[in-house]
N, C-alpha and C positions, 0 to 999 in steps of 0.2 A: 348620748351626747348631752352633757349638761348645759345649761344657758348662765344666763345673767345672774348674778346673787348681788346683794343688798347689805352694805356697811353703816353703821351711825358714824357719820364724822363731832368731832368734839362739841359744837353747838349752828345754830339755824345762821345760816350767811349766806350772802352773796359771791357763791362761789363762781371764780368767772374763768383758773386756769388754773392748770396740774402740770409739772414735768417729773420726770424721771432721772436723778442721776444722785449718786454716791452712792447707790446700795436702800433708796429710800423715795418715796414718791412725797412729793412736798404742793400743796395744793393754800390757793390763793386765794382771799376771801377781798372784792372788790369796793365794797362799801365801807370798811374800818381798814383795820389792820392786822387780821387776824391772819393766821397760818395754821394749815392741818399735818401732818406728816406722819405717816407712815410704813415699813418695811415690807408690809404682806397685803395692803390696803384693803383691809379687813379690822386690824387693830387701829386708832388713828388717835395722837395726840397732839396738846394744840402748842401754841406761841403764836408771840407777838411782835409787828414791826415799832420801833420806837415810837415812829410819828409820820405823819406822811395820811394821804388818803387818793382814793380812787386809783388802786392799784390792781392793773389790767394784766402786765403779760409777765410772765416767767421762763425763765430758760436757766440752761446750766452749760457751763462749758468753764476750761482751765480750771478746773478744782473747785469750783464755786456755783452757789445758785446765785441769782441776782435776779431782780424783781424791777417795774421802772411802772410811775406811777402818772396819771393824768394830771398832776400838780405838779409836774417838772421834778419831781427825785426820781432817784435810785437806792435801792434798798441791796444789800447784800450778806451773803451764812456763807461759811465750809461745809459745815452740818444742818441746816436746814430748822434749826432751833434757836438759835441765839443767829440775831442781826443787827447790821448796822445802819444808819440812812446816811446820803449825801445828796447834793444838790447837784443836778446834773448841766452842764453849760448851755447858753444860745436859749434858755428860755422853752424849750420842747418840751411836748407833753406828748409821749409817745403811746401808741396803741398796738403797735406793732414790735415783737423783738426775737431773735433766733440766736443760736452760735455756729458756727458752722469755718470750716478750713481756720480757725486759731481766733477769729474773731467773733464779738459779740456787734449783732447790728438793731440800734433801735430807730424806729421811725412814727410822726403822727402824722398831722395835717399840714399838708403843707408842702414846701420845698424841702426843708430841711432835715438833715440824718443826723446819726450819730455811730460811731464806732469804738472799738473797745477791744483790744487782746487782754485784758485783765478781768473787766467788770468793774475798775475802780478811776481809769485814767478814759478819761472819753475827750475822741475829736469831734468835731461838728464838722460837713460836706452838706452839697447843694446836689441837690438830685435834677433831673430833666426835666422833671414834669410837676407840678405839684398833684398831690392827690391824699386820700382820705385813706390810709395803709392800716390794711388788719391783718394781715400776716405774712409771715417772711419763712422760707424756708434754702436750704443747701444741698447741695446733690449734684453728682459728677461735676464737681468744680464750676458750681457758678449757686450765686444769690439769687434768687427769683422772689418778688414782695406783691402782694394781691390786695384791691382796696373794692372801695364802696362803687367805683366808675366801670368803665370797659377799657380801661388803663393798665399794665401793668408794665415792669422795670425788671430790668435783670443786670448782673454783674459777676465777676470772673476775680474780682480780687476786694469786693465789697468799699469799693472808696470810688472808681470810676463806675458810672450807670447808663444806660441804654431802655428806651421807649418801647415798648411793644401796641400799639393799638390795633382798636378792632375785636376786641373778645369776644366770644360768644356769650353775652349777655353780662349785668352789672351786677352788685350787692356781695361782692364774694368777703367770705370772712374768714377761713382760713386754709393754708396749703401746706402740704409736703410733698417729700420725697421719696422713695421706692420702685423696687422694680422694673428700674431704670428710664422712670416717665415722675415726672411732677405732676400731682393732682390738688385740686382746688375745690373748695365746696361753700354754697352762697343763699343766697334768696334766689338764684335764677338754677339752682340743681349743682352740676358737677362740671369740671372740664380738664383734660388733660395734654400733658404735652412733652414730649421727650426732650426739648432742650430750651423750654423757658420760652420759645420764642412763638411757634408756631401751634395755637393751642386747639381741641377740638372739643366741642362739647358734648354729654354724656347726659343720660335719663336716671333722674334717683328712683326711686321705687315710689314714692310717695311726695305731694304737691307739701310744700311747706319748706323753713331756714333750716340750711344745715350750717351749725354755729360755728364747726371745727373737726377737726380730720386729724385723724392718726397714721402711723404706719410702722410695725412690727409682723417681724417672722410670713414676709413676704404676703401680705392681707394690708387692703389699707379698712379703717373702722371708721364710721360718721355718725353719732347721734344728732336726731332732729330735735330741734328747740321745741317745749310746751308738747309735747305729747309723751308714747311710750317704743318708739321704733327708734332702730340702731340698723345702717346701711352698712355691707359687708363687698368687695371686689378687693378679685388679686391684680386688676389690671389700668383702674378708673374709669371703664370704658364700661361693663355688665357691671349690675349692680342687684343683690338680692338685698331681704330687710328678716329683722328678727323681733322677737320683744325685751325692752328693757322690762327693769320690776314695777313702774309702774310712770304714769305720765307726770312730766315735770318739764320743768325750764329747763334741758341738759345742755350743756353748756363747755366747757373745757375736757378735754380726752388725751392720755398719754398711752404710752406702752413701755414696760419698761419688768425685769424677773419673770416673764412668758404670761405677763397678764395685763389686759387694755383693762385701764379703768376710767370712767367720765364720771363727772360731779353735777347733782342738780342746785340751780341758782333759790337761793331764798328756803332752804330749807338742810337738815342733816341727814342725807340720802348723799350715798355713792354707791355706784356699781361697776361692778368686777366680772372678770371671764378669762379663764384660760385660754391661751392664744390657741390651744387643739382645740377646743370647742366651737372657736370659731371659723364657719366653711363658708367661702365666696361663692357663688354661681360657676359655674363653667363659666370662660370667657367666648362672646360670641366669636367664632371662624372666620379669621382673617384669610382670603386663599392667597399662595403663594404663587408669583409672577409665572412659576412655569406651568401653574393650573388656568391661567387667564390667555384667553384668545380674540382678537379684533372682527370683529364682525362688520360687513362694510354693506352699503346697499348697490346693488346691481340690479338695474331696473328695476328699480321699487323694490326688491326684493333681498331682505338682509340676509348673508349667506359667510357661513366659517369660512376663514383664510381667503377669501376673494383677495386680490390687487388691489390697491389703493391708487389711484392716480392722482396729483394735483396739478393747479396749474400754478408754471414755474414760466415768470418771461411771455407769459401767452402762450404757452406748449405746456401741454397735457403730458406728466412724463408719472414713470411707476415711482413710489417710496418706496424706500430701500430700507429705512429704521423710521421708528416712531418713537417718543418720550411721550409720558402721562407723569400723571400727579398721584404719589402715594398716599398711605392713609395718614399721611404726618405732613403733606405738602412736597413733599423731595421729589424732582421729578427722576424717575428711571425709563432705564430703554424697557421698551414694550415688545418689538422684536426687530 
């Protein structure tokens, strides 16, 4: 099994995000303007955005990449080489942006959103809650956006939104989708959740930021910031660790032609891996409802299948069914 290999991208930058789409991986350089792109992200050549600076997130969706910058533009390519700038409305300075069910959604601090079926015509929406948004992902028909708080927001048609509070812990910076659970990765480790709402949180391999989070060919991949590890789970929940080529600020990860590749900040290093190469942990054994039995005390004395009595009315009477709480919140019959 081969590991991680080592690419020069075209010169030293602050590389801060990578997407994947036309046939080419196109990587974003956050301090200038710069752009790297590649087909086999191995060979990489550069371009540049006209004008504009502090450009954080990229995405691709409808035929286009599109790029949105902490100075309130929007940058946009077909081909990922030649672009254009615009000025985005409402003044936003987004940190956050995804595509997902026909829509481009961007967001920063704040109340305020933005949407986009094109990448070129953008509305502005008021979100619930304000908050500090680093990333936005889509999966089984709903928007899910993760910030700096123990806040997060979900939506079903990305223009109407809903509050989730309560996270298992703050700092998160970025999330997707897979495997039919949403996973998130932050300063407080990992967390997961099958439908945006009800999240649980997960142990990374290693104390430290995980910047951002991939997900391809049923693996989700997390390089940690400033060192040399890369976290590997098919399920968000087990998590083993591998080595990248060497320690750095890594930073932005895609997947995309059967290869995850992340970029380190402040310098001309990327790295690459075949998506066989890369193997998750077993996930820890979940037992299944007809493997679980209630044990009750009977005279001090815990014992399988005993009767359960409660008092109903001031009479002590048998339970006939019991509900719990599963590993995602949902309660089901017990027996």
């Amino acid at each position: 099994m081969a590991g991680w290999s080592s690419s020069k991208l075209p010169y030293s930058a602050g590389w801060f995000s990578i997407v994947y789409g036309g046939g080419k991986f196109v990587a974003l350089d956050s301090s200038t303007y710069r752009i790297a792109y590649s087909t086999n992200a191995i060979s990489w050549s550069s371009a540049r955005i006209p004008s504009g600076e502090f450009w954080l997130r990229l995405a691709y969706g409808a035929g286009r990449f599109v790029a949105v910058s902490g100075d309130g533009h929007y940058a946009f390519s077909n081909d990922g080489s030649s672009w254009a700038v615009a000025k985005l409305p409402s003044g936003i300075a987004p940190s956050a942006l995804c595509f997902g069910n026909g829509k481009f959604i961007a967001m920063g601090s704040g109340s305020t959103f933005l949407y986009s079926s094109d990448g070129l015509n953008w509305t502005s929406g008021t979100l619930p809650t304000s908050g500090n948004w680093q990333g936005i992902a889509f999966g089984d028909g709903r928007f899910v956006a993760v910030g700096t708080s123990n806040v997060s927001i979900y939506s079903t048609d990305g223009v109407n939104w809903a509050t989730v509070t309560g996270l298992p812990g703050r700092g998160w910076g970025g999330v997707t989708y897979g495997n039919g659970r949403f996973v998130a990765v932050g300063t407080t480790g990992a967390m997961y959740s099958t439908d945006g709402k009800r999240w649980r949180a997960a142990d990374m391999p290693a104390d430290g930021t995980w910047a951002n989070i991939a997900f391809g060919d049923g693996k989700f991949v997390a390089p940690m910031y400033e060192s040399n590890i890369v976290a590997y789970s098919s399920d968000g929940a087990t998590w083993g660790k591998e080595n990248l080529p060497v320690s750095a600020a890594w930073q932005g990860i895609a997947y995309g032609n059967g290869k995850f590749v992340t970029l380190a900040q402040s310098s001309t290093i990327a790295a690459y891996i075949n998506q066989e190469d890369v193997v998750p942990p077993e996930p820890a054994p979940t037992p299944g409802w007809d493997d679980l039995n209630l044990w009750v005390g009977v005279d001090g004395t815990a014992r399988k299948g005993a009767a359960l009595w409660v008092g109903v009315d001031g009479a002590a009477r048998p339970v006939t069914a019991a509900w719990v709480g599963d590993a995602e919140g949902r309660a089901r019959r017990f027996f």
